[in-house]
N, C-alpha and C positions, 0 to 999 in steps of 0.2 A: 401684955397679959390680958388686958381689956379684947383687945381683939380676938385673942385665944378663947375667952370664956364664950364669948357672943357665937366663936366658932362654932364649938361645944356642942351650943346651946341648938346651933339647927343641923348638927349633925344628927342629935335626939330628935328632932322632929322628923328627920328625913329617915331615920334611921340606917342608910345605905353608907357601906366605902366608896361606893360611885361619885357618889356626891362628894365626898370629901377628895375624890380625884380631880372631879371636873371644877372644883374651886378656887379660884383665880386671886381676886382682892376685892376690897370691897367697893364699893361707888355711888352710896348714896347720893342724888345729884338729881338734877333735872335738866328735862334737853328735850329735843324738837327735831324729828325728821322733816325735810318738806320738798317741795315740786313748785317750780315757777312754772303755770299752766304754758303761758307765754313764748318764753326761752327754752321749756324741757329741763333746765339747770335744777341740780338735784344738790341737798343740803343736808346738815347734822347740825346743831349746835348743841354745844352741853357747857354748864358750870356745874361745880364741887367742891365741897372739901374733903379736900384727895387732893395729893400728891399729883401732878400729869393725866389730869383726866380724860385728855383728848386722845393718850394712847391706847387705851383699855376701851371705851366707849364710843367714841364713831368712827365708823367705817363708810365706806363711800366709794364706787368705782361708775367712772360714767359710761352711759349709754345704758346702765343697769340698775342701779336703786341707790338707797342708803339705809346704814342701820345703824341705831342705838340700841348699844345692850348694857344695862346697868344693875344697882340693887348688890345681890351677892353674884360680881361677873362670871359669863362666862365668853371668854374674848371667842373663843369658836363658833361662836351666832354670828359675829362679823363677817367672816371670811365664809363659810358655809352658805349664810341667808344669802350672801353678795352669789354666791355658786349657784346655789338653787335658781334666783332669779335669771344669772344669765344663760342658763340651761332650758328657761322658756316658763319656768313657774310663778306664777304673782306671788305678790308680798305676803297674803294670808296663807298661799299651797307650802310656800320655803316654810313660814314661821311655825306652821302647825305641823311642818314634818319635823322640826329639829325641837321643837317642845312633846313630840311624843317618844323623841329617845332620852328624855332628859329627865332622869328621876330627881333632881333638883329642882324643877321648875317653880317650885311651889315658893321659890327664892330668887324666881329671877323678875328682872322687868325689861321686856325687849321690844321694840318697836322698828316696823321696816318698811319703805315707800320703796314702789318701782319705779321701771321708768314710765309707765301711763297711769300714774297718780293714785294707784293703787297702795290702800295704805292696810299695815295691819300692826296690833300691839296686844300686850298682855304683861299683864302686874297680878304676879304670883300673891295668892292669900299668906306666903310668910313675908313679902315685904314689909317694911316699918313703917308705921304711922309717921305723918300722913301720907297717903301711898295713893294716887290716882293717876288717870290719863284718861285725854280726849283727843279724840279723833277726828277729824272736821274733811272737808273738802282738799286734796291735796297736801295733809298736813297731819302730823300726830304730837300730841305733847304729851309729855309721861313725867311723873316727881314719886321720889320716897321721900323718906326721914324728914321730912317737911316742916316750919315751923305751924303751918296751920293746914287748911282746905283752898287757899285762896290762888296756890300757884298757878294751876294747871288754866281754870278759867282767866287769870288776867294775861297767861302766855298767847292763849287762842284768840284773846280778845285784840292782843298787839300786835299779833299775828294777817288775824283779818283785816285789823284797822288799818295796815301799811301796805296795799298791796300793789301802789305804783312804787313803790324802791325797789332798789337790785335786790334779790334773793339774800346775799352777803347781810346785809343790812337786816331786813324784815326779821331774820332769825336774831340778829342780834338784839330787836327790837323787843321780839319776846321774851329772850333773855334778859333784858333787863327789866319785863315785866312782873316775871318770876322774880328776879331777885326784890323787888321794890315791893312785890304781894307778900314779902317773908322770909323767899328762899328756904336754904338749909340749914335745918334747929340747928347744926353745928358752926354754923359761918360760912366763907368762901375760903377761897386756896388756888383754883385754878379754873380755866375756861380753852374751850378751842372751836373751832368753827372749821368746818371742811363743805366743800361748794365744790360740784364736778359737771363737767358740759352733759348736754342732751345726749347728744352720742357719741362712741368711739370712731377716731378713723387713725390719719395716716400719723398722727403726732402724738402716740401717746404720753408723752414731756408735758404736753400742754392743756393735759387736760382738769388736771387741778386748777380750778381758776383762781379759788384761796384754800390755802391751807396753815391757816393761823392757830396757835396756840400759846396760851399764858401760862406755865410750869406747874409756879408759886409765887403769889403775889395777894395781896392784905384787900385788891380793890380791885380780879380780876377783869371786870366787864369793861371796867374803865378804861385800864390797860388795853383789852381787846378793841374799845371803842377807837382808842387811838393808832395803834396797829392797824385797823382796815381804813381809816382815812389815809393814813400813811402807805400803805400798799395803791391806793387808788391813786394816790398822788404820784410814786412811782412808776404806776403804769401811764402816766401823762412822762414821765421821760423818758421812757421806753419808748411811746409813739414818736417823741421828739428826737430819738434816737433814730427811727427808718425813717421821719420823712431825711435827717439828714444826710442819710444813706442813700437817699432819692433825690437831693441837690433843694429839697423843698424848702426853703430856707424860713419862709413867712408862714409856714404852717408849724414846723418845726418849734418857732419864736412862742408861738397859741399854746404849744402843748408844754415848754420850757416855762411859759411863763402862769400858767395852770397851776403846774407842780408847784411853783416857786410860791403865788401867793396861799395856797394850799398850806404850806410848811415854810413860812419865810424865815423861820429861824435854821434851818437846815442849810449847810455853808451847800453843797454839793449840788443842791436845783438849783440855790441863787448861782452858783458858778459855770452850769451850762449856759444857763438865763443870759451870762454876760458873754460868755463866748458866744454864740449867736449872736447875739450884737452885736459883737465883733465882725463878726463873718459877714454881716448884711451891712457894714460900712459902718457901723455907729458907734465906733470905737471910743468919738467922748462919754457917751453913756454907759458902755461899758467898762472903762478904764476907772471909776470912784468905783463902782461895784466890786469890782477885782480888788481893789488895793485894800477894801472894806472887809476882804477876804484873807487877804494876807496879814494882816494886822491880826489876825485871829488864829490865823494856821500858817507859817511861810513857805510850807512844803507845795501849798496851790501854785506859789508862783513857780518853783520846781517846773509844775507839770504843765502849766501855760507854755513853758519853754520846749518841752516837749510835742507839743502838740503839732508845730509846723511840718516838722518830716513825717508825720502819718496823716497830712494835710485833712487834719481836723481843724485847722487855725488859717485861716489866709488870710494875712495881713500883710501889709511892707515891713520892711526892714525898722524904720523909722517906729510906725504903728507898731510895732512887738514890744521896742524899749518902752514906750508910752504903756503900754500892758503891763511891763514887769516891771518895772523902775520899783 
C-alpha cells in the first residue's frame, strides 16, 4: 500500500500515463559508475534496500560503457544508454537523448561512463532527499533517499583515494564509504558490482571479469567484500588449472597454493594444493593434507580415486593407497 501511495503521489506530479508506463520499481540506493584509466575496465557498483538491486540498476557491456539507473527505475536507460554508446555517442549525447523522451525524468537518477572516460549523470528535481551526485575524473557517484549529505562526497573520496587497486575493489571501496557516511535512511538489503574488459573481441564469455551480486542480506557489502576476495582466489585456481594443462607443475603449486592460503578453510583449494604435491613427488605432504580432508568430506577420497585414468593424478600404485587409505 505504502508503495502504491508514494506511486500516486508522482504520478500527480508528473501528471502523464507515460510515466506511469515507463515505471518499473523503485531503487532508492547509491552506486558508482567508473573507468580504470589504466586497464579501460569499466565498472557499476550499487547498494540498496531493495530487493536484487543489481538487476534493475547496473548495466555494463565492454568495449562500451556502464550505467546506473536508479530512483524511480527505468531499467530501458540500461540497455538503450549501453546502445547509444556503442552506436559511436558519448555518455552525455546517449543520456541527454533518452532523458528528452522521458516525461518522467523528473524521477529518475541516471548516470553513464564510456569507454573514454566520458562521464555523464542527472538526479531528477522529484528524487528523495537526500538526493546528490558527483562527477569526478573517470567516475560518477550518485545517491537518493539518503540518510544525510555525506554519501556522495566520502564515495569520491574512497574512490580517489584507492586508485592503485583493481577496479573490482576501488568501487567496492566506495561503496563501503557510502554505506559508513550513512548510506540509505532505510537500511541495506542488497549490493552488486559488474566490471567489464576495455574491449570487445573474440570471447565474448569472458568478458565479464566480475559479475557479483548479494540478493538479500542484513550486511550486504560485507557479504560482497568476501565474494570478490573469494572469486580472486578462485581465479588463482583457474590459473593453477592451465598451468597444469601446460605440465607446469611448480607454477601450478604458486597459484594452488595462493588460492589455498587465500581461503584456507575452503576443502576444494586445500585439495588441489595437495594433489599437486602429489604430482610433483611430495606425496608425504600431501597425504595429512588429503586425509585432513577426508575426515571432513569422504566423497574427496572418492575422487582422488578417480583422478589417475584422466591422469590428473600420477602416482604409483603404492603412492595412491598412501593418498586414500
Amino acid at each position: 500500500m505504502k508503495k502504491q501511495v508514494i506511486f500516486l503521489l508522482f504520478m500527480s506530479l508528473t501528471g502523464t500515463y507515460a510515466f506511469a508506463q515507463t515505471f518499473s520499481r523503485l531503487a532508492h540506493t547509491f552506486s558508482i559508475v567508473a573507468r580504470d584509466p589504466v586497464t579501460g575496465e569499466m565498472a557499476v557498483g550499487v547498494q540498496s534496500h531493495w530487493f536484487s538491486v543489481g538487476t534493475s540498476v547496473s548495466w555494463a557491456e565492454a568495449g562500451v560503457g556502464a550505467v546506473a539507473t536508479q530512483s524511480f527505475v527505468d531499467k530501458s536507460y540500461g540497455m538503450k544508454g549501453l546502445a547509444l554508446m556503442k552506436s559511436g555517442k558519448t555518455a552525455n549525447e546517449a543520456l541527454q537523448a533518452l532523458l528528452a523522451q522521458d516525461e518522467g525524468r523528473e524521477v529518475r537518477q541516471v548516470a553513464m561512463i564510456d569507454k573514454d572516460g566520458h562521464v555523464a549523470v542527472h538526479t531528477g528535481k522529484g528524487c528523495i532527499d537526500y538526493a546528490s551526485h558527483i562527477a569526478g575524473h573517470n567516475f560518477s557517484v550518485q545517491s537518493n533517499m539518503m540518510l544525510n549529505d555525506k554519501v556522495c562526497p566520502a564515495m569520491a573520496k574512497a574512490f580517489e583515494e584507492n586508485g592503485k587497486l583493481p577496479l573490482a575493489e576501488r568501487v567496492l571501496m566506495a561503496l563501503q564509504a557510502g554505506q559508513a557516511a550513512g548510506g540509505d535512511v532505510r537500511g541495506r538489503q542488497s549490493a552488486a558490482i559488474l566490471v567489464v574488459a576495455a574491449t570487445s573481441g573474440e570471447k565474448p564469455w569472458d568478458e565479464r571479469l566480475v559479475d557479483l551480486r548479494v540478493e538479500d542480506n542484513t550486511a550486504p557489502l560485507v557479504e560482497m567484500d568476501r565474494l570478490l576476495r573469494l572469486q580472486r582466489a578462485y581465479q588463482h585456481m583457474n590459473n593453477g588449472d592451465l598451468y597444469t594443462e601446460k605440465n607446469d607443475m611448480p607454477n601450478a603449486m604458486k597459484e594452488y597454493h595462493a588460492a589455498m592460503t587465500a581461503f584456507p578453510e575452503n576443502l576444494e583449494m586445500k585439495y588441489w594444493t595437495a594433489i599437486t604435491l602429489a604430482n610433483n613427488g611430495k606425496v608425504a605432504e600431501a597425504e595429512p593434507m588429503l586425509q585432513a580432508i577426508y575426515k571432513k568430506d569422504p566423497h574427496w577420497r572418492d575422487l582422488t580415486l578417480r583422478l589417475p585414468k584422466v591422469k590428473l593424478l600420477n602416482v604409483s600404485s603404492d603412492d595412491l593407497k598412501k593418498l586414500t587409505r
